[in-house]
N, C-alpha and C positions, 0 to 999 in steps of 0.2 A: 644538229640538223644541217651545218653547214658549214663551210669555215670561216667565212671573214666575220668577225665582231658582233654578238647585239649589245643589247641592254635592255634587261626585262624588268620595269620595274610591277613592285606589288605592292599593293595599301589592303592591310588587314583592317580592316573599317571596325575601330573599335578595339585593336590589339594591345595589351597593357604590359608593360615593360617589366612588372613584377611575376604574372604566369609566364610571360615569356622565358625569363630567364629560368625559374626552379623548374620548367618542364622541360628546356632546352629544345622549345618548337622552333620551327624554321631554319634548323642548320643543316644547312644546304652541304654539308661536308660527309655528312653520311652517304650521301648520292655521287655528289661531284666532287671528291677528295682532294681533286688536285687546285681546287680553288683557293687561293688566300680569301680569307673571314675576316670579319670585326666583330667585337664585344654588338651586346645589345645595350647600347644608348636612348638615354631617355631625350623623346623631341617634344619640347615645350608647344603648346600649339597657340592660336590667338582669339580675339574675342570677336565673336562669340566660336567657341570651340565647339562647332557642329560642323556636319559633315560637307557642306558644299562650299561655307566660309572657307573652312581647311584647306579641303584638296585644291580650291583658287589658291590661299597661300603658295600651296607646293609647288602649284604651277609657275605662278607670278611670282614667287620671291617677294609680294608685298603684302601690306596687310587691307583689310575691306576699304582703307581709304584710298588705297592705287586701286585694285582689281574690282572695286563695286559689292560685289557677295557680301552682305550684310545678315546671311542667317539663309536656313532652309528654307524661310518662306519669305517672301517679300513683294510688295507691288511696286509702280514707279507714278504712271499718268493716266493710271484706270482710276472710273468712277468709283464711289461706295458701290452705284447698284452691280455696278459690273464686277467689282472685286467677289460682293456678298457673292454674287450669280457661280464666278466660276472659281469661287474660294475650296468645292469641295471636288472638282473635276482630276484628276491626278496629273493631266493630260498639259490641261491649263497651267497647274499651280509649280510645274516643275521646271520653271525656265531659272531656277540660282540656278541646276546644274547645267545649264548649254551655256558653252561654247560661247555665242556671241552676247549674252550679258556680260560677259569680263570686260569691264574698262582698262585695262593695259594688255601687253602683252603676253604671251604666255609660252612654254616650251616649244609647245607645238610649234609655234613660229618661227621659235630658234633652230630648230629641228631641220625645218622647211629650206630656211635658209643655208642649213650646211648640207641642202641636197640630201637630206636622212629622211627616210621615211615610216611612218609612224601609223601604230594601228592601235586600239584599246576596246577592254570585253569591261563593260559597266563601271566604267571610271570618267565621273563627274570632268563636266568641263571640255569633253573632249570630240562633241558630235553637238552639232546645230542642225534643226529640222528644214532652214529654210538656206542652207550655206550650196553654193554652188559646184565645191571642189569638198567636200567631206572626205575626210580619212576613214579608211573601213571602222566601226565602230557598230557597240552595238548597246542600249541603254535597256534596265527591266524597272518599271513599274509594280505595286500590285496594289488588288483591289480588294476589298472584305472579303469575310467569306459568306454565305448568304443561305438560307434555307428557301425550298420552294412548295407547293402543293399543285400539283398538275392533273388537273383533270382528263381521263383517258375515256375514248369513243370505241366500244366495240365492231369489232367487224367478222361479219360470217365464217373466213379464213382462222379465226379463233385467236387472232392478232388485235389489240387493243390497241390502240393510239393515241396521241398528246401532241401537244404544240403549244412551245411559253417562249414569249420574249424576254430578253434578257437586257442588260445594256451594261458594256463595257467602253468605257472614254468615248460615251456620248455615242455610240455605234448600236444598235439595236444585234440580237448576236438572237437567231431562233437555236430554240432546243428541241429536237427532236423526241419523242420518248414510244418506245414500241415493247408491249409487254405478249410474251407468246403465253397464251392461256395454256397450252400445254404443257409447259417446261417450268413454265412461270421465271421465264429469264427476261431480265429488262436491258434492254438495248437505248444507249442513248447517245447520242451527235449531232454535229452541226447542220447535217443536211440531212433529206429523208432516205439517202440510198445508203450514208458510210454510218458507221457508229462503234463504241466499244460496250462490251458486257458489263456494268455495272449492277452489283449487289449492294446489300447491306453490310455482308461481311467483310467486305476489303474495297479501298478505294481503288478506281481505275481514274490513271490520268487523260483527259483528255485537250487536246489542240486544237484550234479554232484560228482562223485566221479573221481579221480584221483588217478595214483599211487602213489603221494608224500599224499593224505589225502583225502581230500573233497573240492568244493569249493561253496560256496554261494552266489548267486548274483539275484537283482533286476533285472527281465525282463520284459519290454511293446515292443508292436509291432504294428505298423500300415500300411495298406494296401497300397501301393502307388500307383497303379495302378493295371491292371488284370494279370500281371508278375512278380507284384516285393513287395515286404513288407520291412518297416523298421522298424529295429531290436535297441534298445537303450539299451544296460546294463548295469547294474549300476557299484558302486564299487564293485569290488567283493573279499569276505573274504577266504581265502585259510586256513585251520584248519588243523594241523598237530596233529598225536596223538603219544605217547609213552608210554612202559610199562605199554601196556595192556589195555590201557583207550577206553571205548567202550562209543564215544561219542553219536552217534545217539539215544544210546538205551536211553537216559538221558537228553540228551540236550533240545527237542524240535524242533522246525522249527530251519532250520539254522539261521548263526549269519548275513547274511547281513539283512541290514537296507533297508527297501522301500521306501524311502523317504529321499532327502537333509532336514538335520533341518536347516543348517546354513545360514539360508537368510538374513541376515542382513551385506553379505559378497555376494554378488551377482555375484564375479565372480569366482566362484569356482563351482565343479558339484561330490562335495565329498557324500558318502552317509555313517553315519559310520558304523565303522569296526572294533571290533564285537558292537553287538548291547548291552547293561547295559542289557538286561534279559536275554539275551543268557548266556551270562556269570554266574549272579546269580543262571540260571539252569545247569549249566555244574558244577557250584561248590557243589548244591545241591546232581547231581547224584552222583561226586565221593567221597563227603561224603557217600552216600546210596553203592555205590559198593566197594568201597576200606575202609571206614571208616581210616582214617589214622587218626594218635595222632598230626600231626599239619596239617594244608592245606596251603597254599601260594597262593591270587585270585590277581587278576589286573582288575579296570578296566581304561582305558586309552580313555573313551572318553570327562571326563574334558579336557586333554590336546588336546584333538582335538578340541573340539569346541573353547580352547581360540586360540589355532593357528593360527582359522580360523576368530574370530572375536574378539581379545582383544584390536588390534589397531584400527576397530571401535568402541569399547569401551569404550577409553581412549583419541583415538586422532581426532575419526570421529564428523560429525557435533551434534546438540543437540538430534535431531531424532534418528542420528544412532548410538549414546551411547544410549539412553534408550532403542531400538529394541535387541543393541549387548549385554546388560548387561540382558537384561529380557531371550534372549536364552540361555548365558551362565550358567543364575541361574536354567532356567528348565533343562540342564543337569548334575548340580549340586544334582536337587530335585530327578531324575531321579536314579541317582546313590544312593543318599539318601534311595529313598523305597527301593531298589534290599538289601541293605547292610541291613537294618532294619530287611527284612523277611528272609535274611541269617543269620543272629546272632539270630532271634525268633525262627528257627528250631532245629539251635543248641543249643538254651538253657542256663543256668546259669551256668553248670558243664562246661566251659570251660573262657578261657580269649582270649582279644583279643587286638590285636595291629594294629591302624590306621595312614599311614605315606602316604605322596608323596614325590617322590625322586627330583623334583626340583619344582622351581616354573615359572614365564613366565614375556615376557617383549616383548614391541612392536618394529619394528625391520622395517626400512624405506628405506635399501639400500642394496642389493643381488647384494653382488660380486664373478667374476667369472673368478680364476686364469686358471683354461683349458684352457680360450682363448688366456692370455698372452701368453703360451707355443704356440697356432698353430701361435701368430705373429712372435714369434721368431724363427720358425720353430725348436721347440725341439716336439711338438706334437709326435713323433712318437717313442720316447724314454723317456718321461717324462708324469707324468699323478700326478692331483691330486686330494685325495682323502680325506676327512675326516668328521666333524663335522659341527656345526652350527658357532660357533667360533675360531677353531682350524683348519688347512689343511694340511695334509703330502704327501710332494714332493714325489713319489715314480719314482726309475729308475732301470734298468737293470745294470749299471756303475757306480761311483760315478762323482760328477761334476767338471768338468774343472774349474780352476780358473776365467774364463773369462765367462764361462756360467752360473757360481754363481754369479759374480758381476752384470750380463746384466741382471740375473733374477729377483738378487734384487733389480735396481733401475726401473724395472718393475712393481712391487709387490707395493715399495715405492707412485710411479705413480699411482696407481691404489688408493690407498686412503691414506692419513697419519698414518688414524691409525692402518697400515699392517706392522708387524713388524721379523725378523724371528729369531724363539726364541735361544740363544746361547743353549750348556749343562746347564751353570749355572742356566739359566732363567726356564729350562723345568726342572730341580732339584728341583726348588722352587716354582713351580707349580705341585709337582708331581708326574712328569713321567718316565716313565722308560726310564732316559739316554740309550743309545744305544740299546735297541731293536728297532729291523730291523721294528715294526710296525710303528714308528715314520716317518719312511721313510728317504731320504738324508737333507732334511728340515723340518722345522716344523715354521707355520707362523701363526700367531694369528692376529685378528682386532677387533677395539673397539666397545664400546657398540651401538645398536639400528643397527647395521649390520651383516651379515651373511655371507657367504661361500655358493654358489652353487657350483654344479660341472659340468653342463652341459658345451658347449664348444659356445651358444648364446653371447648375449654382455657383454662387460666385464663388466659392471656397471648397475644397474638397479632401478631407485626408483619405491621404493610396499611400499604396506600397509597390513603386516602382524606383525605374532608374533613368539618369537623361545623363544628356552633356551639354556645354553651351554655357557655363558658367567661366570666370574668369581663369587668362591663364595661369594664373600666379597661383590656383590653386593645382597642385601637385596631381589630384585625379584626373586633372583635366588634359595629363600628357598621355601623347601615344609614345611611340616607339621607334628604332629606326636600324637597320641593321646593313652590311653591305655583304658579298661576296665578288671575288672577281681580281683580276690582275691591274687593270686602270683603277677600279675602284681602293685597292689597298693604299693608294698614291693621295688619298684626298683626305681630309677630318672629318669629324660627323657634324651635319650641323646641332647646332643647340636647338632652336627652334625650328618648326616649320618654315618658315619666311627664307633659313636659310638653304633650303633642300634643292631649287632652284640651281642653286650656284654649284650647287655638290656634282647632280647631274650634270651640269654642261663640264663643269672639271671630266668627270668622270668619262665623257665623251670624246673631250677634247686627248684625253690620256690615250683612249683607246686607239684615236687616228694617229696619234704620234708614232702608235707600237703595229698597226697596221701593215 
């Protein structure tokens, strides 16, 4: 696109270093030949190895006890009622990934500082809602997907009508619905003049603007009778933009997906979120409008589809390994072409750095400490809240000696390997002894289970997949790869923690050869 220098980095959210290599995804030499490459290295990630703890690693070069990120989900100096209140809000609960929760420094600053400037398409960390100088940036959310029944009003013109409120991130969103009795075609939108033709036979995506962004979602509709139509939408992706980023002009169709791919997991009705081309078009345009000296993309729907289908993959019958492994490698392949014809645009005058911040493991029993607390009726002054393998007790008080012991041989009861971690244990795991994020407790459990937080039954055997378990265990790494003339000059790091240092090497190369 230009001549002097970028650096484009990518996080395959969820990319595992062992399909990487026997498929030989992301070699960038097929496109940009004249690029020096590196092998695909294995990057060790940190505890807990989920996705917003991580990608703060990469940024900061530290682990949850420098940069704060202690897990996808965390509170700090909110009450229970207010945690409980906005515990289910997507809007609410996603401040690990902004920007201004990192307690240290981060690239971006470095960046700032060498006068480089800096843009990212749905990469954690890198956009704050309330920050004054935002880097163009753009984050996606999504929300269930939800069925409706809409009652429609006749009218003389032979045109039926409907009207249902909807609510995305706390926003009331109308849905229009206009059925021609003569055609019998259903039209449906945000407002009552624009719409698209939705059927039962094929979904149509529609776009909705909200005050927090936009949202994107799969819509079909079926007639149910001569008064009422049902309405099925799909996941829907909520797009958040900052500093200045003018997605629509650039992006294309929005990012929801029309279609579940993940059938090989038959009881899930996920559709994903954002879509692999959405993405590789939202990075294309703010290269073309902001042209920034480094970019930062994600896409995260590897880690969605192994989510969804790894423990058929690994533990299902012979059938449904071959069905789970054949989807997870088309969206492998998927993410493959998007990232090919994003480094052919950009060209050879730049380097590029390809990592995932953890990797994945199948996961057979979802436990659910909420419920302990409504047995023992602390429910209404106690709430927990945290990770895939990590939970922090949060309260308004701290805990009675009696209400600590009664919790833990609750906790204990609940599985053996629920343990709660002392200072020392979360020192040498870590984390940031005594910040209030940790909450009054902090209880971990072992491998191939998880932590929900709903308040259903306290134990539950599934058949899925997480991350977030220790790094020491080998599933838990991602990957890391380089291409580029500064970047052949640097090592890989081993961990995440040390990805930091690579990039600024890797910068620092670039201006040398400038």
């Amino acid at each position: 696109m230009r001549g002097r220098r970028q650096l484009i980095v990518i996080c395959v959210d969820g990319g595992l270093p062992g399909i990487i290599r026997e498929h030989d995804f992301f070699n960038l030499s097929r496109v940009v030949p004249g690029l020096p490459s590196g092998a695909v290295h294995e990057l060790h990630s940190i505890y807990p190895s989920s996705t917003a703890p991580s990608h703060a690693s990469f940024l900061t070069g530290t682990h949850p006890n420098g940069h704060g990120i202690i897990g996808n989900r965390f509170w700090e100096q909110e009450s229970v009622a207010e945690i409980r209140r906005r515990a289910d809000d997507p809007l609410s609960a996603f401040h690990p990934y902004e920007e201004r929760s990192l307690t240290s420094p981060s690239l971006l600053d470095w960046f700032a500082r060498q006068g480089a400037s800096a843009a990212a398409v749905h990469f954690p960390q890198t956009f704050s809602r309330n920050a004054r100088h935002a880097l163009p940036a753009c984050y996606c959310l999504y929300a269930p997907a939800r069925d409706l029944v809409v009652p429609l009003k006749p009218s003389a013109e032979g045109i039926a009508k409907g009207l249902v409120k909807i609510s995305y991130l706390s926003h009331e969103v109308p849905l229009y619905l206009q059925l021609d009795e003569r055609t019998d075609t259903i039209t449906v939108g945000s407002s009552s003049q624009t719409g698209v033709t939705a059927d039962g036979s094929r979904p149509t995506r529609l776009d909705i603007p909200v005050p927090a962004g936009s949202v994107s979602v799969a819509v079909s509709c079926r007639q149910l009778d001569a008064g009422r139509i049902e309405v099925h939408l799909g996941t829907a992706v909520i797009t958040l933009g900052f500093g200045g980023i003018d997605l629509p002009a650039h992006a294309g169709d929005g990012p929801a997906s029309l279609h579940i791919e993940y059938t090989a997991n038959p009881h899930h009705t996920f559709h994903e979120s954002p879509r692999t081309e959405w993405v590789e078009q939202a990075a294309l345009g703010v290269l073309k409008q902001h042209d920034p000296d480094v970019l930062f993309v994600r896409f995260n729907q590897a880690d969605h589809a192994q989510e969804f289908l790894y423990w058929h993959a690994v533990r299902g019958s012979a059938s449904e390994r071959t069905q789970a492994w054949h989807q997870i490698l088309e969206v492998y392949s998927r993410i493959d072409a998007c990232v090919m014809r994003l480094a052919e645009a950009v060209g050879e005058h730049a380097d590029f750095l390809l990592f995932s911040d953890h990797g994945i493991d199948y996961v057979e029993t979802h436990l659910r400490p909420n419920h302990l607390l409504a047995d023992l009726g602390l429910a209404d002054r106690l709430v927990f809240q945290g990770d895939s393998n990590i939970a922090y007790l949060y309260a308004d008080a701290p805990l009675k000696p009696a209400e600590r012991a009664q919790l833990g041989c609750a906790l204990r009861a609940l599985d053996p390997s629920v343990r709660v971690l002392s200072p020392a244990e979360q020192n040498r795991l870590k984390l940031p002894v005594g910040s209030p994020r940790l909450g009054r407790l902090t209880v971990s459990c072992g491998p191939h289970m998880e932590f929900q937080y709903g308040d259903a039954v306290p134990r539950e055997s599934v058949a899925s997949a997480s991350h977030g378990y220790l790094p020491s265990d080998a599933a838990m790494s991602g990957f890391y790869r380089y291409f580029g003339r500064a970047a052949e000059h640097t090592s890989a790091p081993k961990d995440i923690t040390g990805a930091a240092a690579v990039v600024r090497s890797i910068w620092r190369q670039a201006a040398r050869r400038a």
